[in-house]
MIDOSE-1310 file (N, C-alpha, C; in nm, 2 decimals, decimal comma, always signed):
residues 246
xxxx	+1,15/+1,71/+1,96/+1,03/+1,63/+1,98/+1,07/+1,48/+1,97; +1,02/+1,41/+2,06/+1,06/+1,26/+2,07/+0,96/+1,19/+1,99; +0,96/+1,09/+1,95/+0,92/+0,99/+1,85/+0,76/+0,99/+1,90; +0,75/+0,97/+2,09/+0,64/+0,91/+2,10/+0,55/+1,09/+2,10
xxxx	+0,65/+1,21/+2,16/+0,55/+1,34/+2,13/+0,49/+1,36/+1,99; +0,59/+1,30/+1,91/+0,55/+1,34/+1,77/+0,38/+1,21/+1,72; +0,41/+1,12/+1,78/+0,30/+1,05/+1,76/+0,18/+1,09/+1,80; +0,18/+1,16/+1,97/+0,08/+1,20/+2,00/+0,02/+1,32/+1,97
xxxx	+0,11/+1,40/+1,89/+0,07/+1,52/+1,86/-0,03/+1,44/+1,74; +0,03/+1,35/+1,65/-0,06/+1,34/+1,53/-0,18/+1,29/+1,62; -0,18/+1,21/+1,68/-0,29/+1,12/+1,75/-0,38/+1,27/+1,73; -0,34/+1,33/+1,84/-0,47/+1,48/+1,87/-0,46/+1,56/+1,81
xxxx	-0,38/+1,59/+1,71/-0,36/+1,70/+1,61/-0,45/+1,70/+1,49; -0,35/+1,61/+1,42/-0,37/+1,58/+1,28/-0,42/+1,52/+1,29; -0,48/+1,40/+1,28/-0,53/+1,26/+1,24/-0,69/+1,33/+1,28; -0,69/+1,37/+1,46/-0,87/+1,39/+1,47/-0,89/+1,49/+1,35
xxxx	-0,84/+1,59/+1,28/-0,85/+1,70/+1,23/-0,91/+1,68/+1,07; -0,81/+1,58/+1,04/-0,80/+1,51/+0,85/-0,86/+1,37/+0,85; -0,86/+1,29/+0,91/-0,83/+1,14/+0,88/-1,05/+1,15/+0,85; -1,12/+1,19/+0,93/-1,22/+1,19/+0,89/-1,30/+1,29/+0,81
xxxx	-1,20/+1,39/+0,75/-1,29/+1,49/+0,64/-1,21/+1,45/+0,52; -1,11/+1,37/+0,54/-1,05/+1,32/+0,35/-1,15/+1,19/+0,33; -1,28/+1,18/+0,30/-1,30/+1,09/+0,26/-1,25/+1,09/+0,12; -1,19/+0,95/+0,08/-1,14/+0,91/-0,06/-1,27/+0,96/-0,17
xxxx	-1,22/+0,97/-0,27/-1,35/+0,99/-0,40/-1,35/+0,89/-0,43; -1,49/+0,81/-0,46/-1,53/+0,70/-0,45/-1,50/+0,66/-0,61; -1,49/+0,57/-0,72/-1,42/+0,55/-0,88/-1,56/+0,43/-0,89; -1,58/+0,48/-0,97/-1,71/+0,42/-1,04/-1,64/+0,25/-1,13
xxxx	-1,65/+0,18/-1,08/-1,54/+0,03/-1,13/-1,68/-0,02/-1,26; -1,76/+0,03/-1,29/-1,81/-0,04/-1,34/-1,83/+0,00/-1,51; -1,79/+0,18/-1,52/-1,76/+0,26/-1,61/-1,63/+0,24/-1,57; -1,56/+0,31/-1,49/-1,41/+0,32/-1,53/-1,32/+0,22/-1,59
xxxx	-1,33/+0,21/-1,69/-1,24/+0,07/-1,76/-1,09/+0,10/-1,76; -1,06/+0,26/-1,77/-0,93/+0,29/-1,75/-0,85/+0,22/-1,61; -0,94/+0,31/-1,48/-0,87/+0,27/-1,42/-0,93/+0,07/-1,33; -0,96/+0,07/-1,36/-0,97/-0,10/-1,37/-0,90/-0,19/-1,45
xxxx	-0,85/-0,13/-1,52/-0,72/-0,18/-1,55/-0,58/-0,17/-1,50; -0,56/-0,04/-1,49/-0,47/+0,05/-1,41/-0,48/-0,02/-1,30; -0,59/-0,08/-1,21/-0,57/-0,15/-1,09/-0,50/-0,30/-1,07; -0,58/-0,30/-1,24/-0,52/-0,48/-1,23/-0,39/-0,51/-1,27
xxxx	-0,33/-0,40/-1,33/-0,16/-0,43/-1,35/-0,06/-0,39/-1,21; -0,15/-0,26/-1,18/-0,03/-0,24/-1,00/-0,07/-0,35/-0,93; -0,17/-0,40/-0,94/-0,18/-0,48/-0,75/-0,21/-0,60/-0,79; -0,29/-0,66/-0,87/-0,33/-0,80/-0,88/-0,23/-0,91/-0,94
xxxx	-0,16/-0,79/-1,07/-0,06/-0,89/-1,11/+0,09/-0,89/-1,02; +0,10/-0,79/-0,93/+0,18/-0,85/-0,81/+0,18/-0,96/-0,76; +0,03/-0,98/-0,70/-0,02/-1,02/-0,63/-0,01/-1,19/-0,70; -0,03/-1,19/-0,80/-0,08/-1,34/-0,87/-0,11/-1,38/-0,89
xxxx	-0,22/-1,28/-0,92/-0,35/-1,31/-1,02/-0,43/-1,38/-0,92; -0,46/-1,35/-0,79/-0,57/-1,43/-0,71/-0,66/-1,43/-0,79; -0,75/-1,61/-0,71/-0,88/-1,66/-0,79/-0,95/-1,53/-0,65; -1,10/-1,54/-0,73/-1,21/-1,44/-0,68/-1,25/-1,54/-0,51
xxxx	-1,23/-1,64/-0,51/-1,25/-1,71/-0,36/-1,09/-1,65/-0,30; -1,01/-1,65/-0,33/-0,92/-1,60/-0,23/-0,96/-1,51/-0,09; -0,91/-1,56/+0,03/-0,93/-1,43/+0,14/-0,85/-1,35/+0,12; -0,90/-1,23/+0,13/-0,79/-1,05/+0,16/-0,81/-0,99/+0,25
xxxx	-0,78/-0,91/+0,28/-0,77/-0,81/+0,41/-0,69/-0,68/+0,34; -0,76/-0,59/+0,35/-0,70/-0,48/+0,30/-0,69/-0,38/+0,46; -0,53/-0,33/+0,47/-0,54/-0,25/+0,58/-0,54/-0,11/+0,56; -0,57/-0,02/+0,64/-0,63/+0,12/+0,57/-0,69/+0,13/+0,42
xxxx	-0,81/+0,10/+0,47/-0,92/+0,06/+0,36/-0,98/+0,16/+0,32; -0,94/+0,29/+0,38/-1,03/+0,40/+0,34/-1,14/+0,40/+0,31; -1,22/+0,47/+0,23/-1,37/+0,41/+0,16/-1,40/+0,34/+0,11; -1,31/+0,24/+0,07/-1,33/+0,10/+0,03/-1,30/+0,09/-0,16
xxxx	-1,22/+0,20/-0,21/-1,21/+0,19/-0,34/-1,12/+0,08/-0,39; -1,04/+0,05/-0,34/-0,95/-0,10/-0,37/-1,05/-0,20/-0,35; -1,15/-0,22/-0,23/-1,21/-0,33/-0,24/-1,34/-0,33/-0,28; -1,38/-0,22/-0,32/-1,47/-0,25/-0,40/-1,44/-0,25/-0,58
xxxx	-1,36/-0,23/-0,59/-1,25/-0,27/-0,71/-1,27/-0,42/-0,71; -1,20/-0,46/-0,61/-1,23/-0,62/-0,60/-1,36/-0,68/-0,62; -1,50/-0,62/-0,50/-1,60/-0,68/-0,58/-1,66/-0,63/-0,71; -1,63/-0,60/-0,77/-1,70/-0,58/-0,92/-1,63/-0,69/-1,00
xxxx	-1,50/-0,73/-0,97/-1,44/-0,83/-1,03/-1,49/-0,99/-0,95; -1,57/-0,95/-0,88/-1,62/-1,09/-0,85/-1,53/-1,16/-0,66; -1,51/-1,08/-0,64/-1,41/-1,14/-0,52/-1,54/-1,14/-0,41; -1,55/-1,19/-0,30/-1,67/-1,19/-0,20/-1,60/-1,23/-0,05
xxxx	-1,49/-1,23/-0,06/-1,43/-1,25/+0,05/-1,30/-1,19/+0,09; -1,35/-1,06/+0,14/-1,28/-0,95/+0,14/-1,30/-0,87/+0,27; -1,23/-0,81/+0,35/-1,22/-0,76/+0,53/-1,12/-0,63/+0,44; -1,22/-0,50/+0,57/-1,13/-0,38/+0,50/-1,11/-0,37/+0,63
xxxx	-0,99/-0,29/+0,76/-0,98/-0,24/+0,84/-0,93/-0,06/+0,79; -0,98/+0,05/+0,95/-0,97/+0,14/+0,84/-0,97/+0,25/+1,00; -0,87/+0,33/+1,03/-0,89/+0,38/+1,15/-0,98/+0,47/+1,20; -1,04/+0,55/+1,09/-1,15/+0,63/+1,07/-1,28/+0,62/+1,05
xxxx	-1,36/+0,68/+1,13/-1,52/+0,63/+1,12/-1,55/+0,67/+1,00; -1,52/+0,82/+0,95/-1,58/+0,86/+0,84/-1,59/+0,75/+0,76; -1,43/+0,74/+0,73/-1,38/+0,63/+0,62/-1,45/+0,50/+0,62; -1,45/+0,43/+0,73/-1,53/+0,31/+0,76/-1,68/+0,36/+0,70
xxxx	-1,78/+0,41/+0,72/-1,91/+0,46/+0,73/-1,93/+0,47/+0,53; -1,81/+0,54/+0,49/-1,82/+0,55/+0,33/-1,82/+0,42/+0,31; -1,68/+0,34/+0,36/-1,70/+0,21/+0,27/-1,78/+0,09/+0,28; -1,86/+0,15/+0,39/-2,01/+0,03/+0,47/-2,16/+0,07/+0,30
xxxx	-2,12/+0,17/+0,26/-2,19/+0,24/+0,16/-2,24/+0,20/+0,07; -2,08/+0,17/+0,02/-2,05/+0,11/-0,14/-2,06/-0,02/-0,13; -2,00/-0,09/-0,04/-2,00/-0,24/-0,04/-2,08/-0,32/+0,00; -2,08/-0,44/-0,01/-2,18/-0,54/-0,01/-2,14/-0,62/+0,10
xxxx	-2,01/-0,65/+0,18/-1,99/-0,68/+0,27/-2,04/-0,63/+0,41; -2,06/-0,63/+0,54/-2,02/-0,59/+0,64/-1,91/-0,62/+0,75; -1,79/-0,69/+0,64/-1,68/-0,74/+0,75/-1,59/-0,60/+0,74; -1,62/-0,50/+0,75/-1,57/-0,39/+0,77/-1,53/-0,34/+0,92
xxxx	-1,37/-0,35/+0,99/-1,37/-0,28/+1,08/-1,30/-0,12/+1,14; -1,39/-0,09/+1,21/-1,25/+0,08/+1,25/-1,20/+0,04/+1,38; -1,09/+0,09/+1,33/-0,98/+0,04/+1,46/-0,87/+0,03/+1,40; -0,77/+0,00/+1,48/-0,61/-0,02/+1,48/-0,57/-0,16/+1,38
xxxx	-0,49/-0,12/+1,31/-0,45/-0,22/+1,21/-0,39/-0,35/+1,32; -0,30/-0,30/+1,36/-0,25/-0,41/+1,46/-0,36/-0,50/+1,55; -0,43/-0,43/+1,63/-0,50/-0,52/+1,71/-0,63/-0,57/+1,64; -0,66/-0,52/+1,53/-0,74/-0,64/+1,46/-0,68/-0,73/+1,42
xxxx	-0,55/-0,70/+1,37/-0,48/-0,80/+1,32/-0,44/-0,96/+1,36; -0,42/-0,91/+1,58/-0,38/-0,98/+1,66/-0,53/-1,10/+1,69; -0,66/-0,99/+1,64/-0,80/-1,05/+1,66/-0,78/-1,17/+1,59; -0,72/-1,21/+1,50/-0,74/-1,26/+1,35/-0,63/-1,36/+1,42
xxxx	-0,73/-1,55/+1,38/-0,63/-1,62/+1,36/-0,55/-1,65/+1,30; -0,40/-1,72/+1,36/-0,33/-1,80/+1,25/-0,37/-1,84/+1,12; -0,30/-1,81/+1,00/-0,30/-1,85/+0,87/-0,47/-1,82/+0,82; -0,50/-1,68/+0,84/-0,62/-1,67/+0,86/-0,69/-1,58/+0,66
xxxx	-0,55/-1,55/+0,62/-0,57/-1,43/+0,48/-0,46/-1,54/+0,38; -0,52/-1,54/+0,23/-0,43/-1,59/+0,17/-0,33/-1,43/+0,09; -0,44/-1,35/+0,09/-0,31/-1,18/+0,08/-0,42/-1,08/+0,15; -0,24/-0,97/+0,20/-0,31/-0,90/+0,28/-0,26/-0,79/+0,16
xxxx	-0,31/-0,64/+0,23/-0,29/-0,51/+0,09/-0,27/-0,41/+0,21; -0,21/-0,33/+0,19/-0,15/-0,21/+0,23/-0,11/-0,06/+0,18; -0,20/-0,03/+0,09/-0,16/+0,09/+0,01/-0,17/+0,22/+0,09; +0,00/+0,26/+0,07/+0,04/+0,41/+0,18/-0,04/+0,42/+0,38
xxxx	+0,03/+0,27/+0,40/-0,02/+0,23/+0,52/+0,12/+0,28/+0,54; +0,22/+0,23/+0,55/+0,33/+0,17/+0,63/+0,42/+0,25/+0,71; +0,41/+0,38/+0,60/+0,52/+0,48/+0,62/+0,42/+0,59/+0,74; +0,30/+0,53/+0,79/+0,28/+0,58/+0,88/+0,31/+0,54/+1,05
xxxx	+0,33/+0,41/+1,05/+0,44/+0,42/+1,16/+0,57/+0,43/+1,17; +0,55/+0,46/+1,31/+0,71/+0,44/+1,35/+0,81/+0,30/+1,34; +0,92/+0,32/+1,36/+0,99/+0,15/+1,27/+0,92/+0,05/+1,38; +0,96/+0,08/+1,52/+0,91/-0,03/+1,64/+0,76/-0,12/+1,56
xxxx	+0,68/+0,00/+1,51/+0,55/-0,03/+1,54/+0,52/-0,08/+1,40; +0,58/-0,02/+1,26/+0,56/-0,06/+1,15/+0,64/-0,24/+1,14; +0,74/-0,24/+1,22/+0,80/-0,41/+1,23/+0,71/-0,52/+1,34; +0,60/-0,47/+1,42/+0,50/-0,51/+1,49/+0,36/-0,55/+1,41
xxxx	+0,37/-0,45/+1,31/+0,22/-0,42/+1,22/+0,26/-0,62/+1,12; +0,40/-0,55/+1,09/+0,45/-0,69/+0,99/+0,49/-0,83/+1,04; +0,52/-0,85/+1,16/+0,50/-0,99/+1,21/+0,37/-1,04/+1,25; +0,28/-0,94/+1,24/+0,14/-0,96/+1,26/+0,09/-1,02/+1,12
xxxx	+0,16/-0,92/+1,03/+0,08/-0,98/+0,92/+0,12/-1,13/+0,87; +0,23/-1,12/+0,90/+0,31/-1,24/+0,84/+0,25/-1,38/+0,92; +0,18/-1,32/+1,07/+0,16/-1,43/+1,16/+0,00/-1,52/+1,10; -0,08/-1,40/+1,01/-0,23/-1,39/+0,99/-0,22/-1,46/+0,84
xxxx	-0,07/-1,44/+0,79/-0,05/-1,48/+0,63/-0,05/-1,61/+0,59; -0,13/-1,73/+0,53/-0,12/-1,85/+0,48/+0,00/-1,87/+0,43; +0,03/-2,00/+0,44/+0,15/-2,09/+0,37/+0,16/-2,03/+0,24; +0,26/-1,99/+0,14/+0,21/-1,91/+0,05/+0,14/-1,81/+0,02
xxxx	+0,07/-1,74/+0,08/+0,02/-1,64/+0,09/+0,13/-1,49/+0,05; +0,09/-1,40/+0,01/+0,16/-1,24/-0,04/+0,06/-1,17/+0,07; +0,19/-1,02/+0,09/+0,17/-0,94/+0,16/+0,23/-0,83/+0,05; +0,11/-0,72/+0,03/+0,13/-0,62/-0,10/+0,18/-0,47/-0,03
xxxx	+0,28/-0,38/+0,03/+0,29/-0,29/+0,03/+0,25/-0,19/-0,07; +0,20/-0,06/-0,09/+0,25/+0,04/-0,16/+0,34/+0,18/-0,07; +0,40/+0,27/-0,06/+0,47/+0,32/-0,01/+0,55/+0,39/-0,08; +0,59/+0,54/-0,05/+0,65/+0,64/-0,11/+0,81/+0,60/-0,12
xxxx	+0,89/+0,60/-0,22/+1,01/+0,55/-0,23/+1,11/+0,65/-0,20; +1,15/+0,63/-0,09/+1,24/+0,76/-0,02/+1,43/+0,72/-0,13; +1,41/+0,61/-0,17/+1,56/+0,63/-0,26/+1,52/+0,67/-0,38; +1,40/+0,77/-0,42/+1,38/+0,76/-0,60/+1,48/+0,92/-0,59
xxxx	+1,41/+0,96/-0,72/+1,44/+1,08/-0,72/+1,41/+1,22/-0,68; +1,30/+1,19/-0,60/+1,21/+1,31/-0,54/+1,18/+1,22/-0,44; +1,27/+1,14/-0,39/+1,20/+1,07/-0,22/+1,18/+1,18/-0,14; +1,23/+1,28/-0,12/+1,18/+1,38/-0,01/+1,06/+1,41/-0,04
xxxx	+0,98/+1,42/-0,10/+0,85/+1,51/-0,17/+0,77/+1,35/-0,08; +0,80/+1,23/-0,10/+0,67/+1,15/-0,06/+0,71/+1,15/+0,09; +0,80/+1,14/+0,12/+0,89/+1,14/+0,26/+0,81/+1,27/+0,35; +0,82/+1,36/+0,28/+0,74/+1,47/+0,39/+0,67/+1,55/+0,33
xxxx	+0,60/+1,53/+0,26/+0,45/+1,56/+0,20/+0,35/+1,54/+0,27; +0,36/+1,46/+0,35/+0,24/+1,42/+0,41/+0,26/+1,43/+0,56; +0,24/+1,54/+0,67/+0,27/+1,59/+0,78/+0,28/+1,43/+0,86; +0,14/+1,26/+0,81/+0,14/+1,22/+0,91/+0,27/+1,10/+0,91
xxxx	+0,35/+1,10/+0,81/+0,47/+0,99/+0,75/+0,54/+1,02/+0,86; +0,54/+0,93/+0,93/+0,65/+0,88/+1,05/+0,80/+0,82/+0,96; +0,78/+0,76/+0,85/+0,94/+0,72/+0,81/+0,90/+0,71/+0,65; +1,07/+0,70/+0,60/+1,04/+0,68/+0,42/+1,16/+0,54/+0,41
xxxx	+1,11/+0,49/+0,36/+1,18/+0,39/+0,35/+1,26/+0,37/+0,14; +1,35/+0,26/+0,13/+1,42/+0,29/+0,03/+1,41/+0,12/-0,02; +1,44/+0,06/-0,13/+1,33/-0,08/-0,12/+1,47/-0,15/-0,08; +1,60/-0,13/-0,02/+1,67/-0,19/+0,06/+1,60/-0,18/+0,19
xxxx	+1,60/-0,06/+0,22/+1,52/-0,04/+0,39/+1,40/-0,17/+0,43; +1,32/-0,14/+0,29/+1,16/-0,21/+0,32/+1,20/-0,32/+0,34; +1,28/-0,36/+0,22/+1,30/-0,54/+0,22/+1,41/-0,55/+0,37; +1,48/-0,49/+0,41/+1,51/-0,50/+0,54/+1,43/-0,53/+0,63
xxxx	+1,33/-0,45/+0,64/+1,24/-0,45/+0,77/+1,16/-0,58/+0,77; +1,09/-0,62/+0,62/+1,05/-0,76/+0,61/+1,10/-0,88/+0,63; +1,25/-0,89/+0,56/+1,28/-0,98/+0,63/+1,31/-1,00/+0,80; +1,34/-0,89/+0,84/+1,33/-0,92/+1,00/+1,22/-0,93/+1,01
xxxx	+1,11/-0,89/+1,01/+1,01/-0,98/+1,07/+0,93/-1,12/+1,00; +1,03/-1,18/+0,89/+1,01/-1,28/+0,87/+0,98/-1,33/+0,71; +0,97/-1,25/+0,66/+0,97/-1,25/+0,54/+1,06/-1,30/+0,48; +1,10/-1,40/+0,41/+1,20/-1,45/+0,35/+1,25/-1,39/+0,21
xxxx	+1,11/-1,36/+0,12/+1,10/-1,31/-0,05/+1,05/-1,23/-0,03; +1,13/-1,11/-0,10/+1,05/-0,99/-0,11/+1,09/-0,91/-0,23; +0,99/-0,88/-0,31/+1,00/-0,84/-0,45/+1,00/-0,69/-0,41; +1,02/-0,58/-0,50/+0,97/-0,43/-0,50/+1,00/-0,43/-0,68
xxxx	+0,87/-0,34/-0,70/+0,84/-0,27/-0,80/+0,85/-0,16/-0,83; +0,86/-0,10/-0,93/+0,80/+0,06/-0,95/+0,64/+0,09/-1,00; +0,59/+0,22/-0,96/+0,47/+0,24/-1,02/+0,52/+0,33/-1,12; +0,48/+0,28/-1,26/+0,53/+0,30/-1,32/+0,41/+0,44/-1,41
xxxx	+0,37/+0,46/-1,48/+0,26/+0,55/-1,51/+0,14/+0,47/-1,60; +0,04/+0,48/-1,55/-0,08/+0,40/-1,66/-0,03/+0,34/-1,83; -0,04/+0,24/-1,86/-0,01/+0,25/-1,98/-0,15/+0,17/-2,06; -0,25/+0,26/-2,06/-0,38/+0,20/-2,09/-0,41/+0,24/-2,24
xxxx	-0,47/+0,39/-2,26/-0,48/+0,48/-2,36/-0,38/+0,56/-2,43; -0,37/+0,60/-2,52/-0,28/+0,60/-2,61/-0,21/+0,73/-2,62; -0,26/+0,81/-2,49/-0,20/+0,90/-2,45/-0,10/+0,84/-2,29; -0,15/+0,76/-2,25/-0,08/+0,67/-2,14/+0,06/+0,64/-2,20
xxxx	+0,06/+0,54/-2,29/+0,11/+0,49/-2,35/+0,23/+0,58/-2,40; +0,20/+0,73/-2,42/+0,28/+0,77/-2,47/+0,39/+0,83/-2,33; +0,29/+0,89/-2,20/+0,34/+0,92/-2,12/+0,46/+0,80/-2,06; +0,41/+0,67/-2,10/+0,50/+0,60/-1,99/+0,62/+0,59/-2,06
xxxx	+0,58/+0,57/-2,18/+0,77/+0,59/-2,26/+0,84/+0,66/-2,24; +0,77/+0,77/-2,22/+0,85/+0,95/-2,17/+0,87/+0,91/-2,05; +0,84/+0,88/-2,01/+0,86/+0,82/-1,82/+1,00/+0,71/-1,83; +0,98/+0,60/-1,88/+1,06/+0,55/-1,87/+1,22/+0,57/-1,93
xxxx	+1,22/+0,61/-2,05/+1,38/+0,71/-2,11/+1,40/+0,84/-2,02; +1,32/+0,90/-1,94/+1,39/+1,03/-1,83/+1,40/+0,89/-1,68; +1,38/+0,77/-1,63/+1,37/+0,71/-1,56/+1,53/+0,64/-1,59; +1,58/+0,61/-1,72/+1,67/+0,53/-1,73/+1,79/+0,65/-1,71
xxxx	+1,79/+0,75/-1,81/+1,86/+0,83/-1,73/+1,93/+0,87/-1,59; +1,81/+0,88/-1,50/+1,86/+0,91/-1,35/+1,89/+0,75/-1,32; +1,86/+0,63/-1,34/+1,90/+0,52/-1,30/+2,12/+0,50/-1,32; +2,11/+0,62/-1,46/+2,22/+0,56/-1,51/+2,34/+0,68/-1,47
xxxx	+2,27/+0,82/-1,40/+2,35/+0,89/-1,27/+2,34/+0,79/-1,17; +2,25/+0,73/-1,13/+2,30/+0,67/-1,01/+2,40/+0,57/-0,99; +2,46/+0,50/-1,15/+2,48/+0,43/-1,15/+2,62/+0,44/-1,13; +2,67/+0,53/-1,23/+2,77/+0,60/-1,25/+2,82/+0,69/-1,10
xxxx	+2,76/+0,76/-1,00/+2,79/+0,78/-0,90/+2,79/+0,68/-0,78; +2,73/+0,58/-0,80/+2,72/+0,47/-0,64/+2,78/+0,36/-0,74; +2,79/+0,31/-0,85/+2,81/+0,14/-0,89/+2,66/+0,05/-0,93; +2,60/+0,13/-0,82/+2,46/+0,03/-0,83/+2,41/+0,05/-0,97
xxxx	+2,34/-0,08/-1,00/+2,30/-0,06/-1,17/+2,11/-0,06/-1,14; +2,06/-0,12/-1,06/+1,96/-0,16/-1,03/+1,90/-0,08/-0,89; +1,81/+0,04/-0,95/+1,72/+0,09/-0,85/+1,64/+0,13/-0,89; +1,48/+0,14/-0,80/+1,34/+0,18/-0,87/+1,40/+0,36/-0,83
xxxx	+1,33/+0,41/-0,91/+1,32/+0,56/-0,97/+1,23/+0,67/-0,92; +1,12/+0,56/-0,93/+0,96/+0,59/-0,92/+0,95/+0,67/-0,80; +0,86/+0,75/-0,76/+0,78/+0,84/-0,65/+0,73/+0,74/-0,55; +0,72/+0,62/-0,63/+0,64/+0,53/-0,48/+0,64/+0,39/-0,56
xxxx	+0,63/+0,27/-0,47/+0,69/+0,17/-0,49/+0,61/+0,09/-0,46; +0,60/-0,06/-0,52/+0,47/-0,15/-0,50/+0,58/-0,26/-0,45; +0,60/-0,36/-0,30/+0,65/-0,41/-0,23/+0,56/-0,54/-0,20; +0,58/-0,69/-0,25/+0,53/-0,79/-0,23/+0,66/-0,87/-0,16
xx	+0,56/-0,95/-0,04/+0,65/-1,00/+0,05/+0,58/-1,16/+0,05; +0,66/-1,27/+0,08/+0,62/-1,39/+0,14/+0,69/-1,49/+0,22
């Protein structure tokens, strides 16, 4: 099967079949203090701690649980794009915005002027195109991104230790990338700085707390097979990877 059969299969296959009966579960941001925290240490403190006037653009917005995460903390200038009507329709629901669109990440994107987002967000977007199209998706963003401005990946880390599991878990993952690969692909489309993270495991409650320790001593472990087999000292571990670009 060639790259573009495999696309069109998802086009009519999968995507009409799933993309509009997974509506996301909606997280109540106003009780969940857990995970409202848990949000603010993966993505914001990547990010930079944006002020609440910052522009965003979140791409595959699904129901809108990242951005309405945002508005509870005060943010009001926020654009979700989302390919799915279901998904779009949920997150017209919860939120308070209407700059909500369905459609193609790219050609909204092209809609959107120059230096138009001070950060854009992308959680488990990326690894759904193909490379042509995912290095098209990123000179777009970079084109839409302010002077300064961050561009937030999340994405399954095909060099951890169970990269196959996020790699083809998901029938619609066109590629897995490894945070050499990613930061590859960024810098060619322009990216100069590009950080990658691990997601590491909540460290909120005091059972968190204990898990992430346990996480991190079986993490240093396999860091220190890898190390000992390739030379390399330095690789994320993790199942999936938080990727900030500028």
């Amino acid at each position: 099967m060639t790259d573009g059969q495999r696309e069109q299969f998802l086009t009519n296959v999968i995507y009409s079949t799933y993309s509009d009966a997974a509506v996301d579960s909606p997280v109540d941001w106003t009780s969940d203090t857990r995970m409202s925290a848990v949000f603010s240490e993966r993505y914001l403190r990547p990010l930079g701690w944006p002020t609440t006037s910052s522009r965003i653009i979140e791409l595959g917005c699904g129901s809108g649980n990242f951005l309405a995460f945002l508005e509870q903390r005060g943010f009001c200038r926020y654009t979700g794009i989302d390919v799915s009507p279901a998904q779009v329709r949920a997150a017209k629901q919860r939120l308070a915005t209407d700059d909500l669109v369905e459609g193609d990440n790219v050609a909204a994107l092209r809609a959107a002027a120059c230096d138009s987002f001070d950060y854009i967000v992308a959680l488990d977007v990326i690894e759904h195109y193909s490379l042509p199209d995912a290095h098209q998706l990123l000179v777009e963003c970079r084109r839409v991104l302010r002077s300064g401005g961050r561009l937030l990946l999340q994405t399954p880390n095909a060099g951890g230790i169970f990269g196959g599991r996020g790699r083809y878990g998901d029938l619609s993952h066109l590629e897995g990338y490894t945070s050499q690969s990613i930061a590859d692909l960024l810098h060619v489309a322009g990216f100069p700085d590009v950080s990658v993270y691990e997601v590491e495991p909540p460290n909120v409650t005091p059972k968190d707390k204990v898990r992430r320790s346990a996480w991190r001593l079986m993490s240093s472990l396999a860091r220190a097979y890898i190390a000992l087999e390739t030379g390399v000292r330095r690789c994320p571990v993790s199942q999936t990877i938080i990727v900030v670009a500028r």
